[in-house]
C-alpha positions in Angstrom: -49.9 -24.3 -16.8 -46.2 -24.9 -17.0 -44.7 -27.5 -15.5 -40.6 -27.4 -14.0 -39.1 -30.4 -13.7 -36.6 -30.2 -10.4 -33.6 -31.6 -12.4 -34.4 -29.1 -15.4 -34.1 -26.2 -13.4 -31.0 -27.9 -11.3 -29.1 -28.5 -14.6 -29.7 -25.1 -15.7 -28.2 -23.2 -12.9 -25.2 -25.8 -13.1 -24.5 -25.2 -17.0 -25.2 -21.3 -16.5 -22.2 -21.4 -13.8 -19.9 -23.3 -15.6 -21.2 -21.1 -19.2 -20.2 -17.6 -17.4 -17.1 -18.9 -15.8 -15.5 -19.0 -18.7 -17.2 -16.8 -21.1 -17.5 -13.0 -20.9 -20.8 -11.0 -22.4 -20.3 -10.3 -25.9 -21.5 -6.7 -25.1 -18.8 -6.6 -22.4 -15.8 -7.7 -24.5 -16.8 -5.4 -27.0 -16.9 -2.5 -25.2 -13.5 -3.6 -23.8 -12.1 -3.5 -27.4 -13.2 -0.3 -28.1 -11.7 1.1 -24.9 -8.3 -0.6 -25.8 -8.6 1.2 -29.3 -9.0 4.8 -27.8 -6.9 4.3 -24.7 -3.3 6.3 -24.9 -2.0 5.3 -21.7 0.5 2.7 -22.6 0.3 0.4 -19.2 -3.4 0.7 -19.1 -3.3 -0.5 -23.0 -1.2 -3.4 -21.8 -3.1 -4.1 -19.1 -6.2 -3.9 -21.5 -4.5 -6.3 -23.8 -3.9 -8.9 -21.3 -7.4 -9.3 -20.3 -8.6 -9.5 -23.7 -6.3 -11.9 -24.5 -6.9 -13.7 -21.4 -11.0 -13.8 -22.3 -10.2 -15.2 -25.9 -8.2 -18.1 -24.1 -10.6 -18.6 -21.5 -13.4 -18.9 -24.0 -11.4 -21.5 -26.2 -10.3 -23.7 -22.8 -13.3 -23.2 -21.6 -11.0 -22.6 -18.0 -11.9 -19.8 -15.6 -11.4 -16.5 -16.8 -10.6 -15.5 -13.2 -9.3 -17.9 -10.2 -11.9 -16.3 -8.1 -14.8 -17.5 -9.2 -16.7 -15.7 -7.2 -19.9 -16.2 -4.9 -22.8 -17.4 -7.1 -26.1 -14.8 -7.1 -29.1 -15.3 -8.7 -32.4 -13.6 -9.2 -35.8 -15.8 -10.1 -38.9 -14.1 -11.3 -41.3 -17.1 -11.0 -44.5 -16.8 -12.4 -47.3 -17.4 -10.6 -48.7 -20.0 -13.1 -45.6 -22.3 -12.8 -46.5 -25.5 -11.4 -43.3 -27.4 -10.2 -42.5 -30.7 -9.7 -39.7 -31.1 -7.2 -39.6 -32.2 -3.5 -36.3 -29.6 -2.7 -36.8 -25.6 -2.0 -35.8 -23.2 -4.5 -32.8 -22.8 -2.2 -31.5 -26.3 -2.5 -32.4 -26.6 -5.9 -30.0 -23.8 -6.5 -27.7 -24.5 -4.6 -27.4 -28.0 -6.1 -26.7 -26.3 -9.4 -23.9 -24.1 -7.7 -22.8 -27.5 -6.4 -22.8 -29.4 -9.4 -20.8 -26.4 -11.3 -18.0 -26.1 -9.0 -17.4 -29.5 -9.0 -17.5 -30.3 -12.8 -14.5 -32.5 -13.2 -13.4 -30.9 -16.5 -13.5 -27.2 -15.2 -13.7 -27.2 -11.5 -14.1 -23.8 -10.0 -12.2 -22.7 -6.9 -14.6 -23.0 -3.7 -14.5 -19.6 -2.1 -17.2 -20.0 0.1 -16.7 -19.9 4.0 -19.4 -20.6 6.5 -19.6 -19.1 10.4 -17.9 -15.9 8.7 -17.0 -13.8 12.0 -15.9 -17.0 13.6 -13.9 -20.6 12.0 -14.7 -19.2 8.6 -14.5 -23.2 7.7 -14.9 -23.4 3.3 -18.2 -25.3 2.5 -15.6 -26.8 -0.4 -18.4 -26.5 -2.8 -19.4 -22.9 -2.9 -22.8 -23.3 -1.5 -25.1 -21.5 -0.3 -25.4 -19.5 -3.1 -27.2 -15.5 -2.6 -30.8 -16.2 -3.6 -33.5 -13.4 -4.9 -37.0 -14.0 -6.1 -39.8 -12.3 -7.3 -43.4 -14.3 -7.4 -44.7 -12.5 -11.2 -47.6 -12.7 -13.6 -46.8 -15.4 -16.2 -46.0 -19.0 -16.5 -42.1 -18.9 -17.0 -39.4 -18.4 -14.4 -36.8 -15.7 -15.6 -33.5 -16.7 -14.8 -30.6 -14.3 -13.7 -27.3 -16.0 -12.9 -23.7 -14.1 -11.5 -20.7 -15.0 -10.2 -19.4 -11.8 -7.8 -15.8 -11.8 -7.0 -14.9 -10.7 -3.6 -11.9 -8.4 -4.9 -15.0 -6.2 -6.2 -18.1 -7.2 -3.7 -15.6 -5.4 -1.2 -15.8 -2.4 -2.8 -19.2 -2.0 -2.4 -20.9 1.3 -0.7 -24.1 2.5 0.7 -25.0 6.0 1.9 -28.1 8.1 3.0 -27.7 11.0 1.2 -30.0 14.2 2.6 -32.6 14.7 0.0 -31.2 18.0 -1.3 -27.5 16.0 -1.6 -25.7 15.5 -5.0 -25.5 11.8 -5.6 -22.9 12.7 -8.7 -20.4 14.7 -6.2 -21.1 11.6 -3.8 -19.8 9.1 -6.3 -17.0 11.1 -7.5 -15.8 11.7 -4.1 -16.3 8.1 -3.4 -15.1 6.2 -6.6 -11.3 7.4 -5.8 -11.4 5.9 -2.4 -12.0 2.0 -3.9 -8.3 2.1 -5.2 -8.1 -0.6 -8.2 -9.0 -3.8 -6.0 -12.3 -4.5 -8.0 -10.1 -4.2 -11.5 -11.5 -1.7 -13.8 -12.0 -1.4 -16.1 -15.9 -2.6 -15.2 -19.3 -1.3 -14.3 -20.5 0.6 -11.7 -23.9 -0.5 -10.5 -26.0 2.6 -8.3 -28.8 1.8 -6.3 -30.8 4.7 -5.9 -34.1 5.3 -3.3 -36.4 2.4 -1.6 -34.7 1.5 2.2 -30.7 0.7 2.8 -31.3 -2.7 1.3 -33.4 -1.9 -1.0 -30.7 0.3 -2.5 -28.1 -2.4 -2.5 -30.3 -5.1 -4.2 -31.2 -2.5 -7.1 -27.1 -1.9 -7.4 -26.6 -5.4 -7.5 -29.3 -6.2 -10.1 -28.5 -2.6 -12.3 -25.3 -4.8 -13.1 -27.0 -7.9 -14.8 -28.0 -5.3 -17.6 -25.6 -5.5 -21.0 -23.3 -2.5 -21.5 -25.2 0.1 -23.9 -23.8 3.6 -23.0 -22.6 4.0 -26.1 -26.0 3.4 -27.6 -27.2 6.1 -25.2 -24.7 8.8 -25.9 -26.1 8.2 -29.5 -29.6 9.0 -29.1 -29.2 11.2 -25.9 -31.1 10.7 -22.8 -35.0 10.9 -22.1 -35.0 10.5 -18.4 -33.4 11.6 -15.4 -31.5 8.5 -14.5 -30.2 8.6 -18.1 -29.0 11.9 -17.3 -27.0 10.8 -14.5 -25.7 7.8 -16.0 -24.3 9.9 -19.1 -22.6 12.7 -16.6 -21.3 9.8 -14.0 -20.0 8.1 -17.2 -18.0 11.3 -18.3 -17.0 12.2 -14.9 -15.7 8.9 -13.4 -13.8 8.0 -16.6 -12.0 12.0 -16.5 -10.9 10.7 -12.9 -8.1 9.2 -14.9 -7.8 6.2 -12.6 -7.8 3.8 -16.0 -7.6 0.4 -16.3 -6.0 -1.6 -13.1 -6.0 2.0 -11.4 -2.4 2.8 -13.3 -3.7 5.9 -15.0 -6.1 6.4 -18.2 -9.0 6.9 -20.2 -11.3 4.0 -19.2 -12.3 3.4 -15.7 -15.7 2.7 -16.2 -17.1 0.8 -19.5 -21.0 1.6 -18.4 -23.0 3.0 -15.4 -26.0 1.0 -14.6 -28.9 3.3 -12.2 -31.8 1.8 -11.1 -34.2 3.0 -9.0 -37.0 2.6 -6.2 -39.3 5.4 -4.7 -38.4 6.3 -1.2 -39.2 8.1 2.1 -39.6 11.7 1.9 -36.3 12.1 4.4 -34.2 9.6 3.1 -31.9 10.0 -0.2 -30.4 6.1 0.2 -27.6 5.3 -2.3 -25.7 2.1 -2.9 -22.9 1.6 -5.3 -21.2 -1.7 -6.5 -18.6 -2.2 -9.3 -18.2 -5.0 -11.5 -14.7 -6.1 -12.1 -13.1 -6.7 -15.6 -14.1 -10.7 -14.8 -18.1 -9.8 -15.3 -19.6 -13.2 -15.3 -23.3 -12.8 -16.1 -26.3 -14.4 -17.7 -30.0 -14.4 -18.7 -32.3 -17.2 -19.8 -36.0 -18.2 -19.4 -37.2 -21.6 -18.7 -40.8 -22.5 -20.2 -41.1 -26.0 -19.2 -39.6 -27.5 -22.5 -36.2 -28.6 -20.4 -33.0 -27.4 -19.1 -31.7 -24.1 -20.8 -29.8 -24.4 -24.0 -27.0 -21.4 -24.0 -25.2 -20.2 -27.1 -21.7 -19.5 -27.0 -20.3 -16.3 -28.7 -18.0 -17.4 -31.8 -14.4 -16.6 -31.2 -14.5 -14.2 -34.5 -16.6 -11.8 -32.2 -14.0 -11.5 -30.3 -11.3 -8.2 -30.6 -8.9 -8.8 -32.7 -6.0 -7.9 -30.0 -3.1 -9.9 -29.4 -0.4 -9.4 -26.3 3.3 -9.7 -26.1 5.4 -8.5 -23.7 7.2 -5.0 -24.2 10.8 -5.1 -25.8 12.0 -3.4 -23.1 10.7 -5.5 -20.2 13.4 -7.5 -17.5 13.7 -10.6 -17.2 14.5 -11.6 -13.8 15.5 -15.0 -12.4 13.9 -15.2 -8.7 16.5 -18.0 -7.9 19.3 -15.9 -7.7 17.5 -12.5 -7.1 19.2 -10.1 -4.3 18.2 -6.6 -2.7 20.9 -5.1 -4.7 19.3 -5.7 -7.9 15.5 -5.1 -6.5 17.3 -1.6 -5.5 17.3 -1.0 -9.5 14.1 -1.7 -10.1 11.7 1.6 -10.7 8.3 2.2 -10.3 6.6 1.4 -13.7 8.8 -0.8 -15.0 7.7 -4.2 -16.8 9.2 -7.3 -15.6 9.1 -10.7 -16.4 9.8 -13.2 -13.7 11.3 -16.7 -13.6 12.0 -19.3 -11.0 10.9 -20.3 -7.7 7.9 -18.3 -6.4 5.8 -18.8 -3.1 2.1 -18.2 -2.5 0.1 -17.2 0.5 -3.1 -15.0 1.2 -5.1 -13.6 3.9 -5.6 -17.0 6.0 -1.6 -17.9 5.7 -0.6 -14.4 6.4 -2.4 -14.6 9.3 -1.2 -17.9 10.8 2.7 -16.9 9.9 2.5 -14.0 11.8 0.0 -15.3 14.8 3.1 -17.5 14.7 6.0 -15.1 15.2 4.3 -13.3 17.6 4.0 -16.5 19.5 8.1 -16.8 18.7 7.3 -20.0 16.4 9.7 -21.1 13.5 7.4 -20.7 10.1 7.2 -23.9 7.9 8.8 -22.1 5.0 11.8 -19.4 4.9 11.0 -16.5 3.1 14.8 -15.0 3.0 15.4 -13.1 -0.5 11.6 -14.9 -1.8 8.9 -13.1 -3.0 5.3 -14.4 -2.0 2.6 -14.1 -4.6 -1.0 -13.1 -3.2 -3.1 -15.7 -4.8 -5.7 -18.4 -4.5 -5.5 -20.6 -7.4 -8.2 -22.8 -8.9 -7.5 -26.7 -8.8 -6.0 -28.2 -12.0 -7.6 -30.2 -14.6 -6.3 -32.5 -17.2 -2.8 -32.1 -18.1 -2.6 -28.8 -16.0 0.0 -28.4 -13.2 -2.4 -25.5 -11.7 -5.4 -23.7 -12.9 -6.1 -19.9 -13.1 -4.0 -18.0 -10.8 -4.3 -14.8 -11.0 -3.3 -12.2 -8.2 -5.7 -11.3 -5.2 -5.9 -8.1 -3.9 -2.8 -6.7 -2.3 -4.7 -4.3 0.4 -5.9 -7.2 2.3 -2.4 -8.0 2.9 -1.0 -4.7 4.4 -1.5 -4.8 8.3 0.9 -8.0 8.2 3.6 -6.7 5.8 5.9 -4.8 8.4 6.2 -8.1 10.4 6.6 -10.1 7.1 9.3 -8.1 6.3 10.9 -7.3 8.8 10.7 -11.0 10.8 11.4 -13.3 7.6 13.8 -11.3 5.2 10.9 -11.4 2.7 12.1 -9.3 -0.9 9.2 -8.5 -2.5 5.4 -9.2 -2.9 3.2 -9.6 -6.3 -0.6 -8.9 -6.0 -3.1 -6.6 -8.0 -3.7 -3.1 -6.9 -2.1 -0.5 -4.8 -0.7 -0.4 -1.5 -2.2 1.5 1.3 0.4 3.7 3.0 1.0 2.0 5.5 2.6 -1.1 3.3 4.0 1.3 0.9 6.4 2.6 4.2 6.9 -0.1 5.4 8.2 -1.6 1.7 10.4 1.9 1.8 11.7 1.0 5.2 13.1 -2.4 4.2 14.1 -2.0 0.5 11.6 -4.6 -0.9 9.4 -4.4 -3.8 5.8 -4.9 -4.7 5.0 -5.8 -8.0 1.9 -6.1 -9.5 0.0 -8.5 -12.1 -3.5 -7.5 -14.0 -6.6 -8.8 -12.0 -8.9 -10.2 -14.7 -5.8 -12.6 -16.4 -5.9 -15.4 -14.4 -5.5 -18.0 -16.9 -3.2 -15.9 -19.2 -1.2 -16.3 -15.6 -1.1 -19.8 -15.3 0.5 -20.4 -18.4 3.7 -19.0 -17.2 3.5 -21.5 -14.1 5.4 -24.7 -15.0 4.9 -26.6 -12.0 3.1 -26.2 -8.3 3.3 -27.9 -5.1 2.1 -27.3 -1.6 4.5 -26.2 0.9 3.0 -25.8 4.1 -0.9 -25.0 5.4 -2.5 -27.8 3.0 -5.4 -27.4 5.7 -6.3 -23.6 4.0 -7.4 -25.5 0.7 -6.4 -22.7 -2.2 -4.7 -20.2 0.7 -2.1 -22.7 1.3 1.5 -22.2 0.7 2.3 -23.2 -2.6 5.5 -23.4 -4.3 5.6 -22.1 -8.4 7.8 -22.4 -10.6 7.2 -19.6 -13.2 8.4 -18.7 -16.4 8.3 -15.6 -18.3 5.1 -14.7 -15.9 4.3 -10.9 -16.5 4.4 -8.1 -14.0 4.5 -4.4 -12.9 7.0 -2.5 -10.3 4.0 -1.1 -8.1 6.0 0.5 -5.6 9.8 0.2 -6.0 12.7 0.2 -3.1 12.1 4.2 -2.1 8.2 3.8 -2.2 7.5 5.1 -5.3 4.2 4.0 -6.4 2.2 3.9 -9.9 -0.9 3.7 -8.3 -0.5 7.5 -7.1 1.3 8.9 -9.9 -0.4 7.0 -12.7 -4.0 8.0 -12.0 -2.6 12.0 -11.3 -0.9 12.0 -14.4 -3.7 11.1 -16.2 -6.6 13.4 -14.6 -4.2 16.4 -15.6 -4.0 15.0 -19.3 -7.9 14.4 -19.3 -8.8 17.7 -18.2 -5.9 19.1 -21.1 -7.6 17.3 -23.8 -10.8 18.6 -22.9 -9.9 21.5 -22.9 -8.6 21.5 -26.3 
């Protein structure tokens, strides 16, 4: 009979944590280097590049490869001859481990965790609890399954009940367009299919633990059904032509994970959730013999893909920036920015305009500023701030007409598109919304000299922070007449998908 010692198992969860915050699967990085080789779309390339480069320096730092550091989930298969010998639940075992992880003084990760979440939405600080699944198995080992979900993706999740005779591929192609480019492809989509509505959405979840081996399958063809569907969803999703950071492409999707669960004779339930270009996950099996021992991947496995900015990128000083030379700006173009930069997210938005509609001066002035949408992780060491990398911009749409109009704001820098709502209103007041690549977050950071908070220290990492950037790399996502790359990158691109296959 094995026996688990509670700290064994506690340590484990902790060093799995801090292991996948900064290292991505081998089989994920990879496949990511092998999309950057095929991919023709130069801003999806450079977007590729970016990440890749961002993973390499992440791996070496051992620093977050993404300042969300997501929601830790875990799945335990426990077998039913383990004996263990703790006095805590499995729940607060785990949840120690989460606890211990996040907190780790030489990589702390950013606490994203809020409890009473439709009311004070008050951070726990330590990113407890964490999402806990187990299975009671045969065997006398506990299987070990460890992720850390960022909510720029979670969001994106969907469910459906299909009728029986429905096609789940049309379903997912129909549905794949609508998540825009918040949970930064390129990733994995996870499908759920049959059992109940949460059924479904655990078998999604857990599909995405698995490593990326389409390839592998498109080599020796497929022997079931769900292989089937995972080669035609593969195809189909990726001739979309959203590409990587939804600007237009050949890679959307690196992999298509299906499992599935046998279900009513009415019911068709699907459930489909991406994994973004930060995939954090791992896989170990305790015996008894202590806490897990994880090998790194060597830095030679890596691609060998390096990043520089384009020669024909701008360089723009923020300090002196005015609407007449944001009017020049177009849609597409590279920048590089320099100066003074503010921060603020979805709990500062809020409060600034909860504020002007109460006819309240703000703590700040935003007059010819741009605000960047971001969360960062605390520093370490010698660091003035740690990962920052953008959030997603969406979130941040019902309160741009106000922000622009009430506070002379310029321009905005976030990941993804706009809805249309934002993109008018951006039209309405000549600003700008550029747009960094999600999944670079410590590639980011390096371009930030120096940080302080300016108002709202009570928000933790939404505060109101003050940068001073450098050289820090960005996108026109929708210039001064509402042009927007996130519309006309991904049409371009389905038309020049469907041309080469038809050659």
């Amino acid at each position: 009979m094995t026996r688990i010692q509670q700290d064994d198992f506690i340590q484990s969860i902790a060093d799995a944590f801090q292991f996948i915050s900064y290292y991505h699967p081998l089989d994920y990085i990879q496949s990511l280097g092998t999309a950057y080789e095929r991919e023709q779309s130069p801003a999806a390339k450079d977007a590729i590049a970016q990440i890749l480069l961002n993973s390499r320096m992440s791996a070496e730092g051992h620093r977050p490869i993404c300042q969300d550091t997501g929601i830790a989930v875990v799945f335990l298969k426990v077998g039913m001859n383990v004996q263990w010998e703790a006095d805590m639940s499995l729940q607060a075992m785990v949840d120690e481990g989460v606890r211990r992880a996040y907190g780790h003084p030489d990589n702390t990760l950013r606490a994203s965790v809020l409890a009473d979440p439709a009311g004070a939405r008050k951070n726990t600080r330590d990113n407890t609890p964490a999402v806990l699944h187990t299975d009671i198995v045969p065997g006398d080992t506990i299987d070990v399954r460890v992720a850390a979900k960022g909510g720029g993706s979670e969001n994106k999740s969907k469910f459906v009940n299909l009728n029986p005779s429905d096609s789940i591929v049309d379903w997912v192609l129909k549905t794949v367009p609508t998540m825009g480019a918040g949970w930064c492809p390129p990733g994995m989509l996870g499908i759920g299919i049959g059992g109940t509505a949460e059924k479904a959405m655990l078998l999604a979840k857990e599909s995405l633990m698995d490593a990326v081996d389409i390839q592998e399958l498109q080599a020796r063809g497929a022997k079931t059904r769900v292989e089937e569907l995972r080669l035609e969803l593969f195809e189909k999703v990726n001739a979309l032509g959203i590409g990587a950071q939804g600007l237009g492409g050949l890679t959307t999707v690196l992999d298509v994970k299906i499992l599935d669960y046998p279900t009513h004779a009415a019911s068709l339930p699907i459930a489909m959730i991406p994994n973004c270009a930060a995939t954090r996950h791992a896989h170990f099996t305790l015996d008894g013999s202590g806490p897990v021992q994880l090998t790194p991947p060597r830095l030679e496995d890596w691609p060998a893909v390096t990043w520089t900015p384009d020669a024909s990128t701008r360089r723009v000083n923020l300090d002196d920036i005015t609407p007449d030379i944001v009017a020049q700006w177009q849609a597409g173009e590279r920048i590089l920015l320099s100066g003074k930069l503010l921060t603020g997210r979805d709990a500062a938005h809020k409060r600034m305009v909860d504020m002007l509609n109460r006819g309240e001066a703000l703590p700040v002035d935003f007059k010819n500023r741009f605000i960047y949408y971001v969360g960062p992780v605390d520093a370490v060491r010698d660091e003035v701030v740690g990962p920052a990398g953008p959030t997603t911009a969406t979130r941040m749409d019902k309160f741009t007409e106000t922000m622009l109009a009430e506070t002379g704001l310029l321009g905005m820098v976030g990941k993804a598109e706009r809805g249309q709502t934002a993109i008018d209103a951006i039209a309405k007041h000549k600003a700008v919304y550029l747009m960094g690549v999600g999944g670079a977050a410590y590639l980011v950071s390096k371009a930030i000299r120096s940080a302080k908070v300016l108002a709202f220290e009570d928000l933790g990492m939404e505060a109101i922070h003050e940068f001073e950037v450098e050289d820090m790399p960005v996108t026109v996502a929708v210039d001064s007449t509402g042009s927007a790359v996130h519309q006309t990158g991904p049409q371009e691109w389905r038309v020049k998908i469907e041309q080469m296959k038809a050659r």
